[in-house]
TORPA-796750 format. One record per residue: x, y, z of N, C-alpha, C in turn; residue in one letter. Coordinates in steps of 0.001 Angstrom, whole numbers, plus 500000, padded with zeros to 6 digits. Layout:
XYZXYZXYZA ...
//
This chain:
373719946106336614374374945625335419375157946758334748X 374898947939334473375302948988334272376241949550335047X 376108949653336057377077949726337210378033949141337049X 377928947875336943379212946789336923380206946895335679X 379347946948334323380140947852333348381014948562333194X 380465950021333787381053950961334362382285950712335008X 381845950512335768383370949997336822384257949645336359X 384380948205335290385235947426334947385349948291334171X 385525949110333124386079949925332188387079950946333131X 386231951794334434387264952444334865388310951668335596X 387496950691336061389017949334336936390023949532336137X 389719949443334410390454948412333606391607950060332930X 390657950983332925391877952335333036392302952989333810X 392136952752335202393014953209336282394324952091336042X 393692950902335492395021949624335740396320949772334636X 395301950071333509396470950434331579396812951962332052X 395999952802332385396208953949330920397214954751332821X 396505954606334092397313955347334909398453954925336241X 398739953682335655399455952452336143399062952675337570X 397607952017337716397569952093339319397958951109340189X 398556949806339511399148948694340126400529948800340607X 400942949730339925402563950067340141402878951011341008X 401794951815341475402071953120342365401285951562343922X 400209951182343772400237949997344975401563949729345207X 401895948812344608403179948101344476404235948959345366X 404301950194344515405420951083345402405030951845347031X 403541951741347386403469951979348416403882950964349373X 403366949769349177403450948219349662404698948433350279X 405981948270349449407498948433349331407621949070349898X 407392950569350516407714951412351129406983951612352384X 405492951724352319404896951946353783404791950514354420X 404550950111354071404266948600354680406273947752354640X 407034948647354269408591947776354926408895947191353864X 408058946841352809408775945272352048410361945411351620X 410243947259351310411672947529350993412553947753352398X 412713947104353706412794947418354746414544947463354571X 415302947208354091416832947663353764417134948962353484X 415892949312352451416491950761352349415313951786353441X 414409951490354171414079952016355438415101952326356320X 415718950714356142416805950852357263418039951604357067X 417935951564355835419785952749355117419094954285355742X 417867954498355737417312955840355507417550956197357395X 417014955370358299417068955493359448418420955093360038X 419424955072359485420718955003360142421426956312359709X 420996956580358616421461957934357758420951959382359012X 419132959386359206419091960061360367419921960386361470X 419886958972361901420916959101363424422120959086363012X 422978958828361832424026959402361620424319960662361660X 423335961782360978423334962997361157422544963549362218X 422193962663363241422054963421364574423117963486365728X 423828962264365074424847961484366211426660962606365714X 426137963197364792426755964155364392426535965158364259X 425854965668364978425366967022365494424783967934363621X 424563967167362866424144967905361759422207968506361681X 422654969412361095420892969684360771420475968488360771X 419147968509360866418182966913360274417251966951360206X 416263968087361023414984968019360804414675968889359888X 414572969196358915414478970167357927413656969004356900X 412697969273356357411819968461355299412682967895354047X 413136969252353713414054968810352524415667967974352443X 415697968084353964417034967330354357416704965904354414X 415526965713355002414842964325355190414657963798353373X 414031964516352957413942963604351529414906963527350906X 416024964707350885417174964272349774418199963056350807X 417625962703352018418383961340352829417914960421352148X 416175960589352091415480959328351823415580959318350069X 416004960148349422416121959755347844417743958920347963X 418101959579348573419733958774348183419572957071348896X 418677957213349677418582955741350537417862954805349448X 416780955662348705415598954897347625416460954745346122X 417572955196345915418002955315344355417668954425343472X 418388953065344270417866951839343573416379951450343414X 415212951844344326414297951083343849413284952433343450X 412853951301342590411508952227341663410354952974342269X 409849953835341845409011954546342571409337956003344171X 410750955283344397411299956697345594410907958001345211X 411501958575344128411037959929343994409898960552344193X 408780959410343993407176960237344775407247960300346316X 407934959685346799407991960080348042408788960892349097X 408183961999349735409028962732350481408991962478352325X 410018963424353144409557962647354735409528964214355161X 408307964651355973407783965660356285408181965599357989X 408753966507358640408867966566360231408324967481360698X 407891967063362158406124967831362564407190968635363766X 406807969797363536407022971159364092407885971024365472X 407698969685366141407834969777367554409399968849367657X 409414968292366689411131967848366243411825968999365808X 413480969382366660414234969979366151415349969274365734X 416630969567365458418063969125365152418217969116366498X 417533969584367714418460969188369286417679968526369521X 416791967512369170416042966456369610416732965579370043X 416892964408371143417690963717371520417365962317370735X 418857961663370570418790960634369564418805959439370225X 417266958960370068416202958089370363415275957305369259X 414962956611369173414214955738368307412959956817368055X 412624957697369307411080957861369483411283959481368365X 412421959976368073412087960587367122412113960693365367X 411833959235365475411550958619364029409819958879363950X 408973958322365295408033959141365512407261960289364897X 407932961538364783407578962428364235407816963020362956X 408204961598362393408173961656360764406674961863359892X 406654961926358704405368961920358199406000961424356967X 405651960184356245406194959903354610404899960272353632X 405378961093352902404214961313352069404300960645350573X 403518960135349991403699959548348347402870960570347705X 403297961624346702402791962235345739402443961274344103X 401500961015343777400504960811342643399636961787341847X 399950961321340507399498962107339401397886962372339468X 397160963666339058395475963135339328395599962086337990X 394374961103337860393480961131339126393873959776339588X 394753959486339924394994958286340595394975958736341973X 
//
């Protein structure tokens, strides 16, 4: 009984006071596709700048792609796209090196 108390008070301020429905929401949209248009602006933007011989695997090249791809929808800026060591800019342009992406969502503690 106490327990259950408990809970619902912190349920009920993770939900008001550290909007934890809205950071769901924005993962949903983003890892799970719902926003799959601007996935797809973000992954044509890649192979645009592979198919053009530009840098691309660089971390920070990847997120300022994926912020300009996210502008419109809410929540982009917590998220950045991390590339794992074994992707370069001479990687051959293939689906399979979308692969070695990593999307990360940064959140405030203690959500």
């Amino acid at each position: 009984n106490r327990y259950e108390k408990i809970s619902a008070v912190f349920l009920d301020w993770f939900i008001s006071e550290c909007n934890l429905l809205g950071y769901l929401a924005c993962i949903r949209k983003f890892y799970f596709m719902e926003a799959g248009d601007s996935m797809h602006h973000f992954a044509t933007s890649v192979f645009t700048a592979i198919g053009q011989s530009e840098p691309w695997a660089e971390s920070s090249r990847l997120t300022n792609i994926l912020h300009d791809c996210l502008s419109e929808n809410r929540g982009g800026d917590k998220l950045a796209v991390f590339a794992n060591k074994e992707i370069t800019s001479m990687s051959p342009m293939t689906a399979s090196v979308m692969n070695g992406l990593s999307l990360s969502f940064n959140v405030p503690w203690p959500v």
